[in-house]
N, C-alpha and C positions, 0 to 999 in steps of 0.2 A: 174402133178404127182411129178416134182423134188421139187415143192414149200412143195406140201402134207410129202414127206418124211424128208425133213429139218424143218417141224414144229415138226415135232414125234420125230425125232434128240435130238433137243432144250429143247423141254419139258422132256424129259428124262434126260440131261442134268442137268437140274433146278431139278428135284426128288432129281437126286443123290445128287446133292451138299448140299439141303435141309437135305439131308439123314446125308449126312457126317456130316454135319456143329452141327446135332443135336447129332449125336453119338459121337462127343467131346465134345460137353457143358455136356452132360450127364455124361461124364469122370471127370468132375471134382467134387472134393466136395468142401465144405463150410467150413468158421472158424469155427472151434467150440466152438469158445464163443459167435456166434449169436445164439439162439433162434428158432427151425427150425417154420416156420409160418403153421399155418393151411393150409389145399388145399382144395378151395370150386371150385365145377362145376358153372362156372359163367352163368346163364339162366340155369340150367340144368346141360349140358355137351356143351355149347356151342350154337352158330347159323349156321346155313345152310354154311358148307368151303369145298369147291371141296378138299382140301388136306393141308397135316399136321397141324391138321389133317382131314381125310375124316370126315367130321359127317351130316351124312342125318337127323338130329334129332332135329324137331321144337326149337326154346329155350322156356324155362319154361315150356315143357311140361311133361309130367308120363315118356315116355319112356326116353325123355335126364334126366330126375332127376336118374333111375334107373342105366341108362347106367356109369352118376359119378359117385355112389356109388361104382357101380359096380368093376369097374377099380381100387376103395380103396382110394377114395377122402373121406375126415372127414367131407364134409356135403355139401349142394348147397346153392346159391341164386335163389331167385324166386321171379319174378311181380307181385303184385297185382294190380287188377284192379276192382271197383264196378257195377257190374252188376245194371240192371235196376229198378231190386225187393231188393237192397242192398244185394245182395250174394257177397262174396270174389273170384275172377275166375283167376288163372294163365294164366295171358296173356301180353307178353312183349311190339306191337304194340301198335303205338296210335291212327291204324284204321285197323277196320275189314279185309278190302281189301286188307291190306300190308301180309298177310300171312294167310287168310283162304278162302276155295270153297264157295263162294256163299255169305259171308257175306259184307257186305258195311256197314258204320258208324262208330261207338262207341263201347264198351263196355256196355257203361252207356245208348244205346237206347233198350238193349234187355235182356228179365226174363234172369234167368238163364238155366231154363231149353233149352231154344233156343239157346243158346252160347253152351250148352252141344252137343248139334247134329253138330256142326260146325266142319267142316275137316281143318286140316291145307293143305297147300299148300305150298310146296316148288319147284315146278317145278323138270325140267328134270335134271339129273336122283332122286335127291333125293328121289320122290315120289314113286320110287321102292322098296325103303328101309322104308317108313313110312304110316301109318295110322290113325295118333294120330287125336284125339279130344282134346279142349278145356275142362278141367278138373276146379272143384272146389278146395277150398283152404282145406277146410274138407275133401276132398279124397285124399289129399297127408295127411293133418295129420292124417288118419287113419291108412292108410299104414306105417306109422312113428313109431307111437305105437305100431307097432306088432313086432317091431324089439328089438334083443336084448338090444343095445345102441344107443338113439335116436341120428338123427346124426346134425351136426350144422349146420342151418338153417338161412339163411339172405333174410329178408324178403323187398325188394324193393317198397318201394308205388310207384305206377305211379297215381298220383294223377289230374295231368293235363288232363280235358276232351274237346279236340279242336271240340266238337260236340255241346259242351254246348254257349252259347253266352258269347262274352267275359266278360263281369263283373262277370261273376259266373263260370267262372273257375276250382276254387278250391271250392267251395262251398259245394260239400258232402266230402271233407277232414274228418271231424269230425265224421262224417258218419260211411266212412272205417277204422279210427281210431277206433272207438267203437265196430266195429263188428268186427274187428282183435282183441283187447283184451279179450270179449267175448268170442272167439274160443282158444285163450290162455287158459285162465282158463278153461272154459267148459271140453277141452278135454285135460287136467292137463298137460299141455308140460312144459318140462320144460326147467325155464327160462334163466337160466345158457348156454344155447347152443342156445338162439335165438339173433339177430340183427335184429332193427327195421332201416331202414333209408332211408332218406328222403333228397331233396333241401331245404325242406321248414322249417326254423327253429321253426315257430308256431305249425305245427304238430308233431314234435317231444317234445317241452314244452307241449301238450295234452296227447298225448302216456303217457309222466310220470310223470302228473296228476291222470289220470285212474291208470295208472299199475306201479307204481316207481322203482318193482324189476326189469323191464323189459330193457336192454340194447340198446341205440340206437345210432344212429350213421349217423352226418351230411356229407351228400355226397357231394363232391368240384368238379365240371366238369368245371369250368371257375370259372374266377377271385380270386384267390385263396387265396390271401394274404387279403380282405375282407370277406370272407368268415369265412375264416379262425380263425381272431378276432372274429366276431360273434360265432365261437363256443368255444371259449375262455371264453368270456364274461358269454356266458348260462353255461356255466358247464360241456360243451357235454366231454365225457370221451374218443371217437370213432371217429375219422374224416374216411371219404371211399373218396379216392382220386384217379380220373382216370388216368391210364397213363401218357399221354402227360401232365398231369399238377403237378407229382412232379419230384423234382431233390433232388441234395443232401442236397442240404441247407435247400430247405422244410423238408426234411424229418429229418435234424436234427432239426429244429424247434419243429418239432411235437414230438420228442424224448422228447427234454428238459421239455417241457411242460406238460410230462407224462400223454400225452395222446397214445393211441393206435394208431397206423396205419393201416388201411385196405385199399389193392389196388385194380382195377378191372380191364378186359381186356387185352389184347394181348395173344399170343399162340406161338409166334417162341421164339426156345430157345434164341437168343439176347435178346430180350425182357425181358423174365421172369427171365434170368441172372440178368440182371439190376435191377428188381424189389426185388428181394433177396438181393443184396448186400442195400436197405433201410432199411434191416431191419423189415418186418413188422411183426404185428402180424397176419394178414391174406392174402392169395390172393386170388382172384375171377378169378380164370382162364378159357380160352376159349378153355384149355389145357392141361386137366388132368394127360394124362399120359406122356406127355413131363414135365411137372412141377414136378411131384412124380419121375422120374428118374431124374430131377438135385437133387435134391433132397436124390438121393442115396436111396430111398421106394419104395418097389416091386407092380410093377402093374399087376392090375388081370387080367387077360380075361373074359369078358363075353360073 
């Protein structure tokens, strides 16, 4: 019983100082000669975090994309992934079983109408708070367009299918490239508020083959300073660079070079402190309304 009531202690303990720690970062503001960055719902609003913040809400799914907006984030990221019949499906995982009831394999082993019936799963307690399905990439841009100001949209390939045999990999890359531009146009978004990006520098040279007005943007998760020349060399306007992989130097690299910076990841205000003071033109936070209150931007309640 004396162990039960010093873990209750403890954890209470770590709330508040979380609590405090954030209601100072939140007290400060910013130069105001940086630039304030966009605030996208990174997957949505997030992945499955017992706290700061709570979010029971699948990533990449209807309810976390609504749940950003909602809060008064300027737009989300979201995964694509090609279903079996080549549909576009909002799905983060890069296997069925990592986060839904009853699925096992791929994306790419099943129509889509079958990925449509699939429940997300996040276990205890999340799944008190959720009920989402696996949505198409057509049913967020529908919903998209019925608003008054479509809002900014980064669109993640997940390109890699570990279901397929390895030499063929990436082999419907071209694929989801072509049926992503398609819905571009088709359902007239506009292009000014989208990000297309990728690891893979060849899919992004196709992207703006097909569609040139179309913005995209090479993703840096490792090795950066390679990487990095290569999107130099092609033209890329956008680098999307994770957390842990920049600092200051990188990111005055990327200044000088006038290119853009988009960051992605983390949720504690240390974190996203840090990510501010680079500078960027974007962040993909895990932490909407922590990021909008440094920020000094009123968050909404939904």
């Amino acid at each position: 019983m004396r162990i039960k009531i010093l873990l209750v202690v403890a954890a209470a303990l770590t709330l508040g100082w979380t609590w405090l720690r954030d209601w100072q970062f939140s007290a400060l503001d910013l130069p105001g000669t940086r630039p304030r960055p966009l605030v996208l719902g990174h997957a949505g609003s997030g992945f499955f975090t017992p706290f700061n913040p709570f979010n029971p809400l699948p990533p990449s799914s209807l309810a976390g994309v609504r749940h950003a907006l909602a809060q008064g984030a300027d737009g989300v990221e979201v995964d694509l992934q090609l279903s079996q019949d080549s549909v576009l499906m909002l799905y983060h995982d890069l296997e069925l079983s990592n986060s839904t009831a009853g699925g096992t394999g791929c994306v790419s082993q099943y129509p889509a109408a079958e990925l449509a019936q699939l429940r997300y799963r996040g276990g205890w307690p999340y799944d008190w708070f959720q009920k989402e399905r696996v949505v198409t990439l057509d049913t967020l841009l529908q919903e998209f367009k019925q608003k008054a100001t479509f809002p900014y949209l980064h669109f993640d390939l997940h390109e890699e299918d570990v279901c397929a045999a390895p030499t063929k990999t990436f082999a419907r890359s071209p694929v989801l490239v072509r049926q992503l531009v398609r819905q571009l146009v088709q359902r007239q978004v506009p292009l000014g508020r989208v990000l297309v990006t990728s690891t893979q520098l060849p899919t992004l040279k196709y992207v703006r083959t097909l569609l040139p007005a179309v913005p995209v943007a090479l993703e840096i998760v490792v090795k950066f300073d390679s990487v990095f020349m290569q999107a130099q060399a092609a033209g890329i306007k956008t680098v999307l660079v994770k957390k842990d992989q920049i600092t200051p130097e990188r990111a005055a690299r990327i200044h000088a070079a006038g290119i853009q910076l988009v960051l992605f990841g983390g949720r504690s205000a240390g974190t996203m402190k840090k990510q501010l003071a680079f500078g960027p033109h974007a962040i993909e936070t895990d932490n909407v309304a922590g990021l909008l209150s440094l920020l000094n931007r009123p968050v909404q309640k939904d």
